[in-house]
KOLPALUM-730500 format. One record per residue: x, y, z of N, C-alpha, C in turn; residue in one letter. Coordinates in steps of 0.1 Angstrom, whole numbers, plus 5000, padded with zeros to 4 digits. Layout:
BEGIN
+------+------+------+-------+-------+-------+------+------+------+------+
: n_px : n_py : n_pz : ca_px : ca_py : ca_pz : c_px : c_py : c_pz : rest :
+------+------+------+-------+-------+-------+------+------+------+------+
:    X :    Y :    Z :     X :     Y :     Z :    X :    Y :    Z :    A :
...
+------+------+------+-------+-------+-------+------+------+------+------+
***
This chain:
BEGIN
+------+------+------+-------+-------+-------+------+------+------+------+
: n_px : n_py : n_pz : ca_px : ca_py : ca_pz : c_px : c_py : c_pz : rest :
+------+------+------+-------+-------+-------+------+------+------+------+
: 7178 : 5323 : 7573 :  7177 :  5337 :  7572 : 7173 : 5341 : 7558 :    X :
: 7165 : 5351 : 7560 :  7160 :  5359 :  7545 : 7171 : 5367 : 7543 :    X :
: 7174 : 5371 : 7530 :  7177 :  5382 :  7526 : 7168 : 5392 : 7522 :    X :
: 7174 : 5400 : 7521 :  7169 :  5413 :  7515 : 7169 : 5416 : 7498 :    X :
: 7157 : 5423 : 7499 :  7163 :  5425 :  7480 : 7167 : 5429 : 7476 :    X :
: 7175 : 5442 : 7480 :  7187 :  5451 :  7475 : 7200 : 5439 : 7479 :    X :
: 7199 : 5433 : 7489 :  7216 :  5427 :  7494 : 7222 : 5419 : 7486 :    X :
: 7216 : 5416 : 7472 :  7221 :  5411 :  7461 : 7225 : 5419 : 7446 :    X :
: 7221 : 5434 : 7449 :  7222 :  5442 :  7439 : 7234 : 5448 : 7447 :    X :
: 7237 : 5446 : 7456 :  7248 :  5457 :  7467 : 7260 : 5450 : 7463 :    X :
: 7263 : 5434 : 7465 :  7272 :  5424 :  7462 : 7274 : 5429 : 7450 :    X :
: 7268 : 5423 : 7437 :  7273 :  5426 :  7424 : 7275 : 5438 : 7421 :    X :
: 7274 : 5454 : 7425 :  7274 :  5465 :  7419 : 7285 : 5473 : 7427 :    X :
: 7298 : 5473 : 7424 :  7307 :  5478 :  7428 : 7314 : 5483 : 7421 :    X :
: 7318 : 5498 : 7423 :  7331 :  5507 :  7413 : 7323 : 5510 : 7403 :    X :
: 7332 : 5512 : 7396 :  7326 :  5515 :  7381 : 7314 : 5510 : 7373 :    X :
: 7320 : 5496 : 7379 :  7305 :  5486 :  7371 : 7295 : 5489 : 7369 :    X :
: 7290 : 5497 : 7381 :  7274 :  5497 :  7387 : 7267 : 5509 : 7376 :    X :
: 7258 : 5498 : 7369 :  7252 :  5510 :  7362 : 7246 : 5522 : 7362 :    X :
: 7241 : 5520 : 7373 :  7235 :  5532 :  7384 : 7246 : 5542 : 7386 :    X :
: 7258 : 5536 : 7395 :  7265 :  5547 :  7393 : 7272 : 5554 : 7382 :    X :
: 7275 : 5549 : 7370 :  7278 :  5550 :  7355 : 7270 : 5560 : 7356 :    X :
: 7253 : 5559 : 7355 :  7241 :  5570 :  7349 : 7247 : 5583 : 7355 :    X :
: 7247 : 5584 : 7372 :  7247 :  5593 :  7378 : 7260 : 5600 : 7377 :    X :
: 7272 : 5593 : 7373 :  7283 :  5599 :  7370 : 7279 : 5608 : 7353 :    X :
: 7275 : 5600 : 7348 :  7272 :  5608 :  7333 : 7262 : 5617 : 7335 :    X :
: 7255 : 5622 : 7343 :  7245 :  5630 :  7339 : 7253 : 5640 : 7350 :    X :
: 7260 : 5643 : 7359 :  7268 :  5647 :  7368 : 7275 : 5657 : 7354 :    X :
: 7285 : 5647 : 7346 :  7294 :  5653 :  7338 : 7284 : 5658 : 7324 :    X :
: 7275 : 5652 : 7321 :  7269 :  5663 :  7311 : 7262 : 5680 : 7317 :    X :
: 7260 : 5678 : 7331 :  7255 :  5688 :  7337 : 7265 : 5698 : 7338 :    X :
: 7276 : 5696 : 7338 :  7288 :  5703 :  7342 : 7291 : 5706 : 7329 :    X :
: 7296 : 5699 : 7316 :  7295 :  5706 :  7302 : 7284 : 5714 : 7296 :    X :
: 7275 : 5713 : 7299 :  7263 :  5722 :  7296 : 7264 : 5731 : 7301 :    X :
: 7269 : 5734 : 7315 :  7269 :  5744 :  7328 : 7281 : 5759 : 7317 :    X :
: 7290 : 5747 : 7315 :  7299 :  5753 :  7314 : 7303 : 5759 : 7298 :    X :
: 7291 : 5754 : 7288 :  7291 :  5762 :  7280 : 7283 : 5772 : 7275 :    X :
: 7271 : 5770 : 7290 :  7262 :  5782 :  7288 : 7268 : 5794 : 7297 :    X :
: 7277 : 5790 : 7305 :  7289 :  5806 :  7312 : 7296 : 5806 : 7300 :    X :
: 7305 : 5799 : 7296 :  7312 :  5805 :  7282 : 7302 : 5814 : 7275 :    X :
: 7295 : 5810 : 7269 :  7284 :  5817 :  7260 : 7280 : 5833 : 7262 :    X :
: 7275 : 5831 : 7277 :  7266 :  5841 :  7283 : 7277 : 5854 : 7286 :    X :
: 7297 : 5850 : 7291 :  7299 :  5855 :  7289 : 7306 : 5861 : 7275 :    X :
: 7302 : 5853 : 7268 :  7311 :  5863 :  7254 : 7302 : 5869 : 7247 :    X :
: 7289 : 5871 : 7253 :  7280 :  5880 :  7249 : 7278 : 5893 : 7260 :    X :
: 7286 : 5893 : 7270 :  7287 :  5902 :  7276 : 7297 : 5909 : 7277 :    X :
: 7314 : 5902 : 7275 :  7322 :  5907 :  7270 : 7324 : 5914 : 7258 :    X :
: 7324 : 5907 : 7247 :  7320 :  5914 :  7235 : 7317 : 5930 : 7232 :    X :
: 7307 : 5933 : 7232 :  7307 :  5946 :  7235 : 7317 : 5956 : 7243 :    X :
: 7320 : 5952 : 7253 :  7326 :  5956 :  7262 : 7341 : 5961 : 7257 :    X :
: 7351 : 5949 : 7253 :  7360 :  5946 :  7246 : 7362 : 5957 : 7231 :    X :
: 7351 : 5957 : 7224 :  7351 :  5963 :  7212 : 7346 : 5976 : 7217 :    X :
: 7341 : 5978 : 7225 :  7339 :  5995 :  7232 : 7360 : 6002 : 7233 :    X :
: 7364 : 5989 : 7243 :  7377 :  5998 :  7249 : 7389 : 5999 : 7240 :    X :
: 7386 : 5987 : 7226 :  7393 :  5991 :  7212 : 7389 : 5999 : 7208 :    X :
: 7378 : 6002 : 7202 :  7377 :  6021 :  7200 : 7376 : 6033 : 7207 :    X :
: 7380 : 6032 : 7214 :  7385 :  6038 :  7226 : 7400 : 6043 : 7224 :    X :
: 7409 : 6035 : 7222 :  7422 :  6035 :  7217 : 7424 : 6038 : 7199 :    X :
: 7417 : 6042 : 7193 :  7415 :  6044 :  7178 : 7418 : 6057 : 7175 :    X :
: 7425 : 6064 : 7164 :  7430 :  6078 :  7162 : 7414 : 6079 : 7153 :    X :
: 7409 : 6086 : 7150 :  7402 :  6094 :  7142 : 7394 : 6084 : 7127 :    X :
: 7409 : 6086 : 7122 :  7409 :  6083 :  7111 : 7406 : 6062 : 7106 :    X :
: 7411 : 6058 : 7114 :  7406 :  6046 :  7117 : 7397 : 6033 : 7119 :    X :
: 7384 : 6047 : 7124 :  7373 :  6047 :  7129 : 7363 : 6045 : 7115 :    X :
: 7371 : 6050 : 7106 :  7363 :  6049 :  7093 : 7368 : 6037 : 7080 :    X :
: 7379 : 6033 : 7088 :  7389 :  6019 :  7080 : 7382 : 6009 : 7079 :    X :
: 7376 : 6000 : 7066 :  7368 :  5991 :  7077 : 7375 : 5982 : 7073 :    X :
: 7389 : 5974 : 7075 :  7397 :  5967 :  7075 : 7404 : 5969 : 7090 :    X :
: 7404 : 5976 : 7101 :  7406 :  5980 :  7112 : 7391 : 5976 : 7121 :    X :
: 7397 : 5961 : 7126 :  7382 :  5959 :  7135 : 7382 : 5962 : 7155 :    X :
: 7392 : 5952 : 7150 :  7394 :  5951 :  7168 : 7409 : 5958 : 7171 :    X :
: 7420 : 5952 : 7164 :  7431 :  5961 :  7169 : 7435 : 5977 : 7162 :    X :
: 7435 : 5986 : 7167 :  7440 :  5998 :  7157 : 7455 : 5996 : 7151 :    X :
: 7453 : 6005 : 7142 :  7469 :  6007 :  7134 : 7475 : 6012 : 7144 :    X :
: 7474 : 6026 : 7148 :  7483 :  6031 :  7157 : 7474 : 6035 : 7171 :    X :
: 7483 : 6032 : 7177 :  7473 :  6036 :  7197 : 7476 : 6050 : 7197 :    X :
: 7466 : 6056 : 7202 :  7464 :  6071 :  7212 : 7461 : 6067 : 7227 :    X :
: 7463 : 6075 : 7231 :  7463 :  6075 :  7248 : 7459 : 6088 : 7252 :    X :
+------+------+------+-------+-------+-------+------+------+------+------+
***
């Protein structure tokens, strides 16, 4: 009987070993850290603004011109 020429790469490459599978597990998980620090990113450049809109929003007057008062005010208005 012949073999085949994968039915000897199939035998040896099991679980973790398989370098092939190692590649595709790692490029899997760099794709997914990449993924996931261009949503981080994209959203803190959309939040941002947003965020520092609804803090001065809550700002009395006078505060507005503090520039030691960035993001939290001294005292809240409502």
């Amino acid at each position: 009987m012949t073999k085949g020429i994968l039915s000897g790469i199939t035998t040896k490459c099991r679980g973790w070993t398989c370098p092939l599978a190692m590649r595709t597990r790692l490029k899997h998980a760099s794709w997914v850290f990449a993924r996931s620090i261009l949503l981080i990113g994209l959203s803190y450049i959309v939040l941002s603004p947003v965020l520092f809109m609804l803090s001065m929003s809550f700002r009395v007057p006078w505060d507005n011109m503090d520039p030691s008062v960035v993001w939290i005010p001294r005292s809240l208005t409502f």
